[in-house]
Structures are given as C-alpha cells and as structure tokens.
FIKOLZA-1660 file (N, C-alpha, C; in steps of 0.1 Angstrom, whole numbers, plus 5000, padded with zeros to 4 digits):
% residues 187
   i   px   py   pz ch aa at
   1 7249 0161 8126  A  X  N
   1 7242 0171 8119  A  X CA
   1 7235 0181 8128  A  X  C
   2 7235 0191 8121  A  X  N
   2 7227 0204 8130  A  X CA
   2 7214 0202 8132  A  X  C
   3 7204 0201 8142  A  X  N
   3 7192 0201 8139  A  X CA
   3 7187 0213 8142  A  X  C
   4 7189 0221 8141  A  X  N
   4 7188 0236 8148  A  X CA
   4 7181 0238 8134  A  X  C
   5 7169 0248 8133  A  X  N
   5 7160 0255 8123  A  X CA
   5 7167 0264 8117  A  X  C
   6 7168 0263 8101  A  X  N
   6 7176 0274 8095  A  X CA
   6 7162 0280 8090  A  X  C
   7 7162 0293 8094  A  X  N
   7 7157 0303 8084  A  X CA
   7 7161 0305 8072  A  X  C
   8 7158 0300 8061  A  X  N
   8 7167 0306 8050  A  X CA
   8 7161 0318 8044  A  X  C
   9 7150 0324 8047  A  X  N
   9 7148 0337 8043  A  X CA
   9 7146 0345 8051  A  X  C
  10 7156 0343 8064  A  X  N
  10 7158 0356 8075  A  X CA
  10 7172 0358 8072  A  X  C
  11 7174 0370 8063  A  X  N
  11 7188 0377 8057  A  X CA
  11 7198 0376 8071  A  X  C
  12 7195 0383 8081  A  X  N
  12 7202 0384 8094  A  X CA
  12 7208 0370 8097  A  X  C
  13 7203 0360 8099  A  X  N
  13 7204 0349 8106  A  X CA
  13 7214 0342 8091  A  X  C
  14 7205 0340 8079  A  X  N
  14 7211 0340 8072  A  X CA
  14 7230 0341 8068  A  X  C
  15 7231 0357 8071  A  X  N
  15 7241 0364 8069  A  X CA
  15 7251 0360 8083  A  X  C
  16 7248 0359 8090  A  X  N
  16 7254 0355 8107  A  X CA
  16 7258 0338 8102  A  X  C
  17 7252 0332 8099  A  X  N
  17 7259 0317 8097  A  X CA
  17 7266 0313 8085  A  X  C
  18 7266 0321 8080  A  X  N
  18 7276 0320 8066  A  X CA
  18 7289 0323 8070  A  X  C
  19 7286 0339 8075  A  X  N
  19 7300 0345 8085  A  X CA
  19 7309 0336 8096  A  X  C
  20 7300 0324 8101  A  X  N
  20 7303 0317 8112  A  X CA
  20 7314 0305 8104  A  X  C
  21 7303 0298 8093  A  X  N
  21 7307 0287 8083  A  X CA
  21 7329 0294 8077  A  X  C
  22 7324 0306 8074  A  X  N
  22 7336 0312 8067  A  X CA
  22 7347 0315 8077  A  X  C
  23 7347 0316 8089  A  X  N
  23 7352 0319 8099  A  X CA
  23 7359 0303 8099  A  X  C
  24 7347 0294 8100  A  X  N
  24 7356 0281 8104  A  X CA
  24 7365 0276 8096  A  X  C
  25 7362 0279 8079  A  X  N
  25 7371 0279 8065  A  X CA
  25 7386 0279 8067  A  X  C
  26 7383 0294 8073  A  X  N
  26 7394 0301 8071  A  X CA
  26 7401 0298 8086  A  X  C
  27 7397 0295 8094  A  X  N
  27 7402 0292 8108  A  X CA
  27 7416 0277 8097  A  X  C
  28 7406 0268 8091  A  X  N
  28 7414 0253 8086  A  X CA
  28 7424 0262 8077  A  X  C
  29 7420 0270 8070  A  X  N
  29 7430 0276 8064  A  X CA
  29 7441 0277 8064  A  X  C
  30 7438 0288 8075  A  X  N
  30 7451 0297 8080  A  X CA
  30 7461 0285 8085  A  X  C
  31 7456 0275 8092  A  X  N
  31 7462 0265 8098  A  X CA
  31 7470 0261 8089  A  X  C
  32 7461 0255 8077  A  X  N
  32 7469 0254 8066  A  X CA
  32 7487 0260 8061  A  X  C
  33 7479 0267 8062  A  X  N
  33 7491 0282 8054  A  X CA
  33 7501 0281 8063  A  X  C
  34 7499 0284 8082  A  X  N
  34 7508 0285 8088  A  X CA
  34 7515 0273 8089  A  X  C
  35 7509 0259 8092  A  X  N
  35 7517 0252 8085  A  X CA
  35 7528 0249 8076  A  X  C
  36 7524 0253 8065  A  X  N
  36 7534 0257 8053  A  X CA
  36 7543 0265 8055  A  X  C
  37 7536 0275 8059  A  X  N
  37 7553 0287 8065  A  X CA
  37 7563 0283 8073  A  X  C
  38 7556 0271 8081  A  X  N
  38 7565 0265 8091  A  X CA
  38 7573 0260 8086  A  X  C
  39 7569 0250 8078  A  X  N
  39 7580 0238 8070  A  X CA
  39 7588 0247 8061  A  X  C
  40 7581 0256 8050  A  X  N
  40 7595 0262 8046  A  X CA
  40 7599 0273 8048  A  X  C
  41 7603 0278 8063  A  X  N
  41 7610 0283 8075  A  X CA
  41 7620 0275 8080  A  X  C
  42 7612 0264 8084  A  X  N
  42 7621 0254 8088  A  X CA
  42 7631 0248 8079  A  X  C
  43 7629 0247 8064  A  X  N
  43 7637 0245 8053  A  X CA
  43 7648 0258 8052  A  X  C
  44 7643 0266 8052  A  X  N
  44 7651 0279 8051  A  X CA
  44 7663 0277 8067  A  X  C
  45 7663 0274 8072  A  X  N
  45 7666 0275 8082  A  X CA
  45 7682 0263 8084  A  X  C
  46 7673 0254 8081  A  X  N
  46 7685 0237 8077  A  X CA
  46 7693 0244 8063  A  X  C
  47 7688 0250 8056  A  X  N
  47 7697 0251 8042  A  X CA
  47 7707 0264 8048  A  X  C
  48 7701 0269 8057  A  X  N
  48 7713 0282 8058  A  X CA
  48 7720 0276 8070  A  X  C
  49 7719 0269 8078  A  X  N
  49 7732 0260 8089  A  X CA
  49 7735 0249 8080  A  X  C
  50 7730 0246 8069  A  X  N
  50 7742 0238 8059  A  X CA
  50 7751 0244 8056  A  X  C
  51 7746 0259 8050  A  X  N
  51 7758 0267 8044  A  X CA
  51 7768 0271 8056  A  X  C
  52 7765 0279 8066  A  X  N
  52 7770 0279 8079  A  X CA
  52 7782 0271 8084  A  X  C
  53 7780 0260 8082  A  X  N
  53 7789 0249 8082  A  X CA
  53 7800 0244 8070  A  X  C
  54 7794 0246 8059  A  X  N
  54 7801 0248 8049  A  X CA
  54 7811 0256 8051  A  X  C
  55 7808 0272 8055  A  X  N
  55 7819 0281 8054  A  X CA
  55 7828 0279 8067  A  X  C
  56 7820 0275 8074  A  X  N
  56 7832 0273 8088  A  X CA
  56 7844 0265 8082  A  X  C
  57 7838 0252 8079  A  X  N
  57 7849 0244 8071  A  X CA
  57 7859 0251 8063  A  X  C
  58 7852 0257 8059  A  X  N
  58 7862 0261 8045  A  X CA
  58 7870 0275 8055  A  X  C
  59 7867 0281 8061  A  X  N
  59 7874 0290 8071  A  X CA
  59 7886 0281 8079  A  X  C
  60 7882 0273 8084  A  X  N
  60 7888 0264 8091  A  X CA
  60 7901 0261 8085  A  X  C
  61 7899 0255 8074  A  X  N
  61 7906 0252 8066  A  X CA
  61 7919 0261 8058  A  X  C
  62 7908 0274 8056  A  X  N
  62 7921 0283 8057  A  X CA
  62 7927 0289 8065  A  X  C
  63 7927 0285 8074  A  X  N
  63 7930 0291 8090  A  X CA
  63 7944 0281 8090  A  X  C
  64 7941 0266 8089  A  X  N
  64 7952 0257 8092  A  X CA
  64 7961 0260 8078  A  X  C
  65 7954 0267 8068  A  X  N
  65 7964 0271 8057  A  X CA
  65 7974 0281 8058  A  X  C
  66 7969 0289 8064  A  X  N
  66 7972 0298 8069  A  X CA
  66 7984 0299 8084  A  X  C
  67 7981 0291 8094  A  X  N
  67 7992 0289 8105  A  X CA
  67 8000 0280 8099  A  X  C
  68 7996 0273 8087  A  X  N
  68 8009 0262 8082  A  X CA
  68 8022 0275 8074  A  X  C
  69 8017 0281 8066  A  X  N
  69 8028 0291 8060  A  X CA
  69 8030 0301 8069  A  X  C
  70 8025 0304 8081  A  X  N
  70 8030 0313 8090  A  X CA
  70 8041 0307 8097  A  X  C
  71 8039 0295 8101  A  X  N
  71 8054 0285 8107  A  X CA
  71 8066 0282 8093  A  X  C
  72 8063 0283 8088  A  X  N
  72 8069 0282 8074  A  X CA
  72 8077 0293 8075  A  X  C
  73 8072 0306 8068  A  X  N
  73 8078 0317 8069  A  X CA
  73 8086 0325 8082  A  X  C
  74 8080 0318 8096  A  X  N
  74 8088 0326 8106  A  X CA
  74 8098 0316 8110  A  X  C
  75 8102 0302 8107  A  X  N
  75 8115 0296 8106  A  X CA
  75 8125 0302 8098  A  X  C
  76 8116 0304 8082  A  X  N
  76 8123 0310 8076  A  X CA
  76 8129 0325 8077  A  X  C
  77 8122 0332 8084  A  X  N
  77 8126 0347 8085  A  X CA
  77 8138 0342 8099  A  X  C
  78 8130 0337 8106  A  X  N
  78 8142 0338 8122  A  X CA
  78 8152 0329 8119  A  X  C
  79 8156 0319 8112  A  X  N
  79 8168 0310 8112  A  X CA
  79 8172 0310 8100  A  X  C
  80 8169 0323 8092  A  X  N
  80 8180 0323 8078  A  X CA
  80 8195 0325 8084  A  X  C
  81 8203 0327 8076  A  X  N
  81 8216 0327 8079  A  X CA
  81 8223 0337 8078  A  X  C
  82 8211 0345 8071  A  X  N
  82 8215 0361 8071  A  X CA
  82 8210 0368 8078  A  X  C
  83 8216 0378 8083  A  X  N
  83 8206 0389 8088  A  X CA
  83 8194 0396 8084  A  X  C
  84 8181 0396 8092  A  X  N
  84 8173 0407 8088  A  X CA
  84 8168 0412 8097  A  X  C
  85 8166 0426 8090  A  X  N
  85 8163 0439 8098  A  X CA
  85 8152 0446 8096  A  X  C
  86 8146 0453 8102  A  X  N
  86 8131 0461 8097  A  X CA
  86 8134 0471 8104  A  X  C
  87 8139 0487 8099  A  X  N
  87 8142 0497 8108  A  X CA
  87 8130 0508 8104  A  X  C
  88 8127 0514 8114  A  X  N
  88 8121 0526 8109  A  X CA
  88 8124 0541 8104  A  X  C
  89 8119 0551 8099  A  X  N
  89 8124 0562 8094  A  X CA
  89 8137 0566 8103  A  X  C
  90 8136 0565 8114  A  X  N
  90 8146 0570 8123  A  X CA
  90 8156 0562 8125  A  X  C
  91 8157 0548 8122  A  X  N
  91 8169 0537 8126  A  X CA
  91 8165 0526 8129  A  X  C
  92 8157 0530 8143  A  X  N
  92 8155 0518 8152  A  X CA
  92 8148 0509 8147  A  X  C
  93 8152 0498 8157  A  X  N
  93 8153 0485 8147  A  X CA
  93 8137 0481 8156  A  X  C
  94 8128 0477 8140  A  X  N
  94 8113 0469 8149  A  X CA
  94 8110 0457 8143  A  X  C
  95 8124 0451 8138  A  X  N
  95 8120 0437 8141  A  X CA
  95 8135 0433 8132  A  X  C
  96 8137 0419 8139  A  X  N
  96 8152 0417 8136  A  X CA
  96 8154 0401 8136  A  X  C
  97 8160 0390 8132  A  X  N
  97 8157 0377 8132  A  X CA
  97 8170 0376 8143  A  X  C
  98 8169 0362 8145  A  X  N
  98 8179 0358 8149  A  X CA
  98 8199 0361 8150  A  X  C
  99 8199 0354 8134  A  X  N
  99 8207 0361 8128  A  X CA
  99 8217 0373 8131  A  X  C
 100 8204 0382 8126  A  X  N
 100 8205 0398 8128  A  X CA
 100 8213 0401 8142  A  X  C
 101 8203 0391 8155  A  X  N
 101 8206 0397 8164  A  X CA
 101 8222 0393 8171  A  X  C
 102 8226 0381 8168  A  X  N
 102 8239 0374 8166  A  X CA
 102 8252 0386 8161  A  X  C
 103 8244 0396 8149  A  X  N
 103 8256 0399 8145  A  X CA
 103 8258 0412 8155  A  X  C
 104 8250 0418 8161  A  X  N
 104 8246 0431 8171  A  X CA
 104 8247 0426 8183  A  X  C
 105 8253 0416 8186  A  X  N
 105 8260 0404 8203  A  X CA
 105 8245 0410 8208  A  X  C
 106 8236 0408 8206  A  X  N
 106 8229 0407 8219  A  X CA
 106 8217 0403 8213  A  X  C
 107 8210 0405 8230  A  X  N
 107 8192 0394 8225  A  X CA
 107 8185 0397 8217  A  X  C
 108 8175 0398 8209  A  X  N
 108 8168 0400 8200  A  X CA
 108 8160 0407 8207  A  X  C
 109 8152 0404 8220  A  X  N
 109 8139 0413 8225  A  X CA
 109 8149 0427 8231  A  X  C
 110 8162 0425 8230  A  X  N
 110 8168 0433 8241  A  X CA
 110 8165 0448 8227  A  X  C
 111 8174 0440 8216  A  X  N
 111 8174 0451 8206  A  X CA
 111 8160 0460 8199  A  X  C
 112 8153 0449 8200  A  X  N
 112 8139 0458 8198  A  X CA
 112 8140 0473 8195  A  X  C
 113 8136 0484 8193  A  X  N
 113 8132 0496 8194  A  X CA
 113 8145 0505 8196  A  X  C
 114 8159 0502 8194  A  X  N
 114 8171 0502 8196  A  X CA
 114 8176 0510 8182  A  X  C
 115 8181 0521 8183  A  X  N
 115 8189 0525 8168  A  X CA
 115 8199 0514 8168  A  X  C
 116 8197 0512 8151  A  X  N
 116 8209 0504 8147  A  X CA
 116 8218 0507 8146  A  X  C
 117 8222 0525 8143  A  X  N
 117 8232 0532 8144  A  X CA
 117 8241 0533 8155  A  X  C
 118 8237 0525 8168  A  X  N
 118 8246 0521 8177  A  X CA
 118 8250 0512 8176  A  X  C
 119 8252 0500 8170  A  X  N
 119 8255 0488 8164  A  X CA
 119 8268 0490 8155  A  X  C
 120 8265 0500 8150  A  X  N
 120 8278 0505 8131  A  X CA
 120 8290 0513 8140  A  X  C
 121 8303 0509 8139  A  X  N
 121 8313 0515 8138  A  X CA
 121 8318 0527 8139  A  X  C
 122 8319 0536 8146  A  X  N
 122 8329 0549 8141  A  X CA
 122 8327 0551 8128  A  X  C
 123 8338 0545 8122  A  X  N
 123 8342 0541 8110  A  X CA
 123 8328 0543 8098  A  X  C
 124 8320 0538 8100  A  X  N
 124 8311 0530 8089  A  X CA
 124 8303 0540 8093  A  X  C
 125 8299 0550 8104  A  X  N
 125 8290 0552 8107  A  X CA
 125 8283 0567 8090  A  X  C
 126 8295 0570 8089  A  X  N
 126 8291 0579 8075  A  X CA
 126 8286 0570 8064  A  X  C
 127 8294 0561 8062  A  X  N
 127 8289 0552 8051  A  X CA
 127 8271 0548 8053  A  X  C
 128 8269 0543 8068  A  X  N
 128 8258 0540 8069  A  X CA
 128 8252 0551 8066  A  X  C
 129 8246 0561 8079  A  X  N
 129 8240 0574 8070  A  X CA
 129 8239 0576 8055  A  X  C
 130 8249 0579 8046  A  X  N
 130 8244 0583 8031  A  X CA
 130 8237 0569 8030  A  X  C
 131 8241 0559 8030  A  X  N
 131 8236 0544 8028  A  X CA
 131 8221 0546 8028  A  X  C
 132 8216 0552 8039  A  X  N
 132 8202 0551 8048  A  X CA
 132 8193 0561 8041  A  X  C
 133 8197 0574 8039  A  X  N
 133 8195 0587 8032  A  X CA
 133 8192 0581 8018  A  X  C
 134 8198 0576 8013  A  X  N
 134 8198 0569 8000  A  X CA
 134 8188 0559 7992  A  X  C
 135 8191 0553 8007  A  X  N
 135 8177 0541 8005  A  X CA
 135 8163 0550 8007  A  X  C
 136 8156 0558 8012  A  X  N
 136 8149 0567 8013  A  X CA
 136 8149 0577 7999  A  X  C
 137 8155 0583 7996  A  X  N
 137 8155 0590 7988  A  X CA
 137 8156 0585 7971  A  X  C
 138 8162 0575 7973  A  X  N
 138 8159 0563 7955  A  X CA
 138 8144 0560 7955  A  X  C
 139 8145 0549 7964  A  X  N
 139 8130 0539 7963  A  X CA
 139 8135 0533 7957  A  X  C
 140 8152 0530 7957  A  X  N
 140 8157 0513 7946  A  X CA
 140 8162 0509 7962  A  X  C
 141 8166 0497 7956  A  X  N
 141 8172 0487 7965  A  X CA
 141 8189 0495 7964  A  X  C
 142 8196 0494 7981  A  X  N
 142 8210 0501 7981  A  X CA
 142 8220 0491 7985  A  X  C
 143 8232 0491 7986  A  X  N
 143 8239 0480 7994  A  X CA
 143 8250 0491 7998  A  X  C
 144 8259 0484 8008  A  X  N
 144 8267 0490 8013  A  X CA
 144 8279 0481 8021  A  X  C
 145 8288 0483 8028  A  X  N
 145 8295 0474 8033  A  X CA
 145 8298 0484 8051  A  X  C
 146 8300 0478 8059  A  X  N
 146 8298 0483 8077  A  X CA
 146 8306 0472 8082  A  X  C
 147 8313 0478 8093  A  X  N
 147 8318 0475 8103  A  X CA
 147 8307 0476 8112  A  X  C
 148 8305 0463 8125  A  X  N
 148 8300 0466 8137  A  X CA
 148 8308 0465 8147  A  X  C
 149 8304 0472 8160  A  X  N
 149 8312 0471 8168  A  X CA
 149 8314 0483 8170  A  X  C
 150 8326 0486 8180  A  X  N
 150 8333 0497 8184  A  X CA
 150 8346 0494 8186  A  X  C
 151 8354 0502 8184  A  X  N
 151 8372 0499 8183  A  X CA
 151 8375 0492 8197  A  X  C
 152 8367 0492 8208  A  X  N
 152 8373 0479 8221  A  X CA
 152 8367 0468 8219  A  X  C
 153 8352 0468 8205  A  X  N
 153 8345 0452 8207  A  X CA
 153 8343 0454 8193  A  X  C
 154 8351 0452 8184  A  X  N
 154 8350 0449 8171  A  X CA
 154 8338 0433 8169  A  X  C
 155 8327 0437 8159  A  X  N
 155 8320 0424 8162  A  X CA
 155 8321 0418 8148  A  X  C
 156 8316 0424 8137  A  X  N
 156 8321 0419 8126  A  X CA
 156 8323 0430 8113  A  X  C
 157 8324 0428 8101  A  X  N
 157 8319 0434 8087  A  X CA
 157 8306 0428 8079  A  X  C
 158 8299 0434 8078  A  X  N
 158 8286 0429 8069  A  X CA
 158 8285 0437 8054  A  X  C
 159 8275 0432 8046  A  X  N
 159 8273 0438 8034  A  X CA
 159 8256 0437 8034  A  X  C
 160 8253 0448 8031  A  X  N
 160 8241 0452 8039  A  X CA
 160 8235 0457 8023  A  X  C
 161 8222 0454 8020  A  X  N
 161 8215 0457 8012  A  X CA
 161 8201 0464 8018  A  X  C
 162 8193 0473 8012  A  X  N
 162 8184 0475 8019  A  X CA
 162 8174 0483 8008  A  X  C
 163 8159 0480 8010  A  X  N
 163 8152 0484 8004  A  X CA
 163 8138 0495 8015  A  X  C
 164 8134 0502 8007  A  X  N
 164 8121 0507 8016  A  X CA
 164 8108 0502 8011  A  X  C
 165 8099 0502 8020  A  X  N
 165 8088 0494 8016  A  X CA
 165 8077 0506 8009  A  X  C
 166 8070 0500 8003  A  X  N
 166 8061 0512 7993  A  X CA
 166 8056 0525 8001  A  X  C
 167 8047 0520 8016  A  X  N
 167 8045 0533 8018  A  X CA
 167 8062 0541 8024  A  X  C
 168 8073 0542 8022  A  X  N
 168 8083 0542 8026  A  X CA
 168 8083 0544 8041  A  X  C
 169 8079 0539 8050  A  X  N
 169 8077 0537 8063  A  X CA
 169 8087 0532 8071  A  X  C
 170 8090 0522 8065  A  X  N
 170 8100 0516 8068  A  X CA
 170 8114 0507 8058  A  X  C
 171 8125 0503 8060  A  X  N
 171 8135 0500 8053  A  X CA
 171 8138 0482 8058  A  X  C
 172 8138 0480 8046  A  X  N
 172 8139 0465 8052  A  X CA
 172 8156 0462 8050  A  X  C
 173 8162 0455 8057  A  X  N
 173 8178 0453 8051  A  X CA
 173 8181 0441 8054  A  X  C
 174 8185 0432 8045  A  X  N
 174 8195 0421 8049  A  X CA
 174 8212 0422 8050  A  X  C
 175 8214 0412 8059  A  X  N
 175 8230 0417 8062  A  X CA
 175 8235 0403 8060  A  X  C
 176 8251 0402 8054  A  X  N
 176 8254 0387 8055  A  X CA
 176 8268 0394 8061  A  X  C
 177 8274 0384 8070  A  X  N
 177 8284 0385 8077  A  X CA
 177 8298 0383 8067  A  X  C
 178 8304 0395 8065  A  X  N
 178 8317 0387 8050  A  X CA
 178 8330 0388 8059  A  X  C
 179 8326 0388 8076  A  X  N
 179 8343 0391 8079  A  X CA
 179 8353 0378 8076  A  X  C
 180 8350 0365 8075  A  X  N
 180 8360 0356 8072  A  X CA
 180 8365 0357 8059  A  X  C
 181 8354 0361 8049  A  X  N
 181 8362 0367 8037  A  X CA
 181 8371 0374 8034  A  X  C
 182 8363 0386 8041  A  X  N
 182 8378 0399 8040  A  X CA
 182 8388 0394 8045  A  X  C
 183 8390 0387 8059  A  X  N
 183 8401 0381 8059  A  X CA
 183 8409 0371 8054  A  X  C
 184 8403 0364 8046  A  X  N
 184 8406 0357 8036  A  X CA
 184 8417 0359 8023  A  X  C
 185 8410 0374 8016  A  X  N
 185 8408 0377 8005  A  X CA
 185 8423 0389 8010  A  X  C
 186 8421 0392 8026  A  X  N
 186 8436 0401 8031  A  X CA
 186 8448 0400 8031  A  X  C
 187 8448 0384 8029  A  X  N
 187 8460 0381 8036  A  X CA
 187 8467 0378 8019  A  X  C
% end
C-alpha cells in the first residue's frame, strides 16, 4: 500500500493522481484489446491459409484434369487416321497431325507454315481454290475431292471437308485417304 499523504483537497495533486491511476487502467487495457486483436488476426490469418489451401487443391486438381484431357485429345488429334489440317487465310498450313503429314510425304515440323497448295496436284489445284474461296465465303462446312502429288510423285486422292472457324481466321479441314477406293470402285 501507498503510504505517501494524499491531499484530498489539493485539486492539483488530486487531479495528477487520478490522471496517473487512469493511465495505468488503460495502460491494462489496451494490453487487453491488443491482445484480442492479436488472437483474432491470428484467427483471420489460419482461416484465410485454410482457404488458400483449399483452392490450391482444388487448382491442382484441375490442372491434373486438365493435362489428363489434353493427352487425351492430342493422341486423339495426332493419331486419328484421318488427316487434319488448320490452314490460314492464305493456305499455309499451322498445324497438321500426323496423318495429315503422311499424306503430304513429309515431316510434320518440316510442313509447318508451308502452303498446302503445294501439296494439291495440277489437276485439283482449281478445284482446291473454288473449294477454299468457298469455305470462306459460306461459313458452312465444304467438301471436295484432290489429288496430291505432282504428275512425277503422285501421292494419293483425298476427300477433303473443311470448315472455317467463327472468327473466320482460319479453316479447319479433315482429309481421309480414298485412293484404294477409287481404285477399287475403277476397275
């Protein structure tokens, strides 16, 4: 206990140790309070790296969902049995499967960026054109039938369908090889 003399009716002294008393109040206070802000800070803090974790997972997850139908679909696109082709306004070919590249005798990376129109025949090469013109100017799906090759390296006959894509940017076309047919169906 204090044994120090309180004046209780010297206002100054008075008013000075109340101020002192209230100081120390509020000193436990605040301690108080900041306390509390700590813990739910610290709550705020555990509940948002729960969530954090949550979405990773669930990202994660679709990520492995995601490279599972990407292998999916690029077996599918590069070892169908048909040709496919992605040309742009001008011809050249910017993306071509396997297939495709089989029926055009050469490598796939070679063909790349390559007019297809050096690929088509003499022969076919008009057909192709209106074909091409066509597909651009419908916005339906077109088909057509082509010779590839050139009269010293005949490679095959195809039947060639081809659509353009919405912003018409580019023409997508599948090709299936029918030369064992026609000769089939010739003799």
């Amino acid at each position: 206990m204090n044994n120090q003399y309180i004046d209780f009716t010297d206002a100054k002294m008075l008013r000075s140790k109340a101020e002192q008393q209230l100081k120390e109040k509020q000193k436990k206070a605040d301690a108080t309070i900041v306390e509390i802000e700590v813990k739910k800070l610290l709550h705020e803090l555990q509940v948002h790296q729960i969530e954090l974790e949550m979405q990773n997972e669930e990202l994660r997850q679709a990520y492995e969902t995601a490279e599972t139908a990407l292998k999916k679909y690029t077996m599918l696109y590069d070892f169908a049995p048909m040709g496919y082709f992605t040309l742009d306004q001008d011809g050249r070919i910017s993306e071509l499967n396997f297939t495709g590249a089989e029926m055009l005798g050469d490598r796939r990376f070679s063909l790349k960026n390559s007019s297809f129109k050096l690929y088509v025949s003499e022969d076919s090469k008009p057909v192709f054109n209106q074909f091409f013109s066509k597909v651009y100017s419908s916005g339906t799906k077109e088909s057509c039938e082509l010779s590839l090759g050139d009269d010293n390296n005949p490679l095959c006959v195809i039947y060639v369908e081809g659509i353009v894509t919405f912003d018409e940017k580019e023409c997508l076309l599948s090709a299936v090889n029918i030369s064992a047919f026609k000769k089939q169906h010739n003799r």
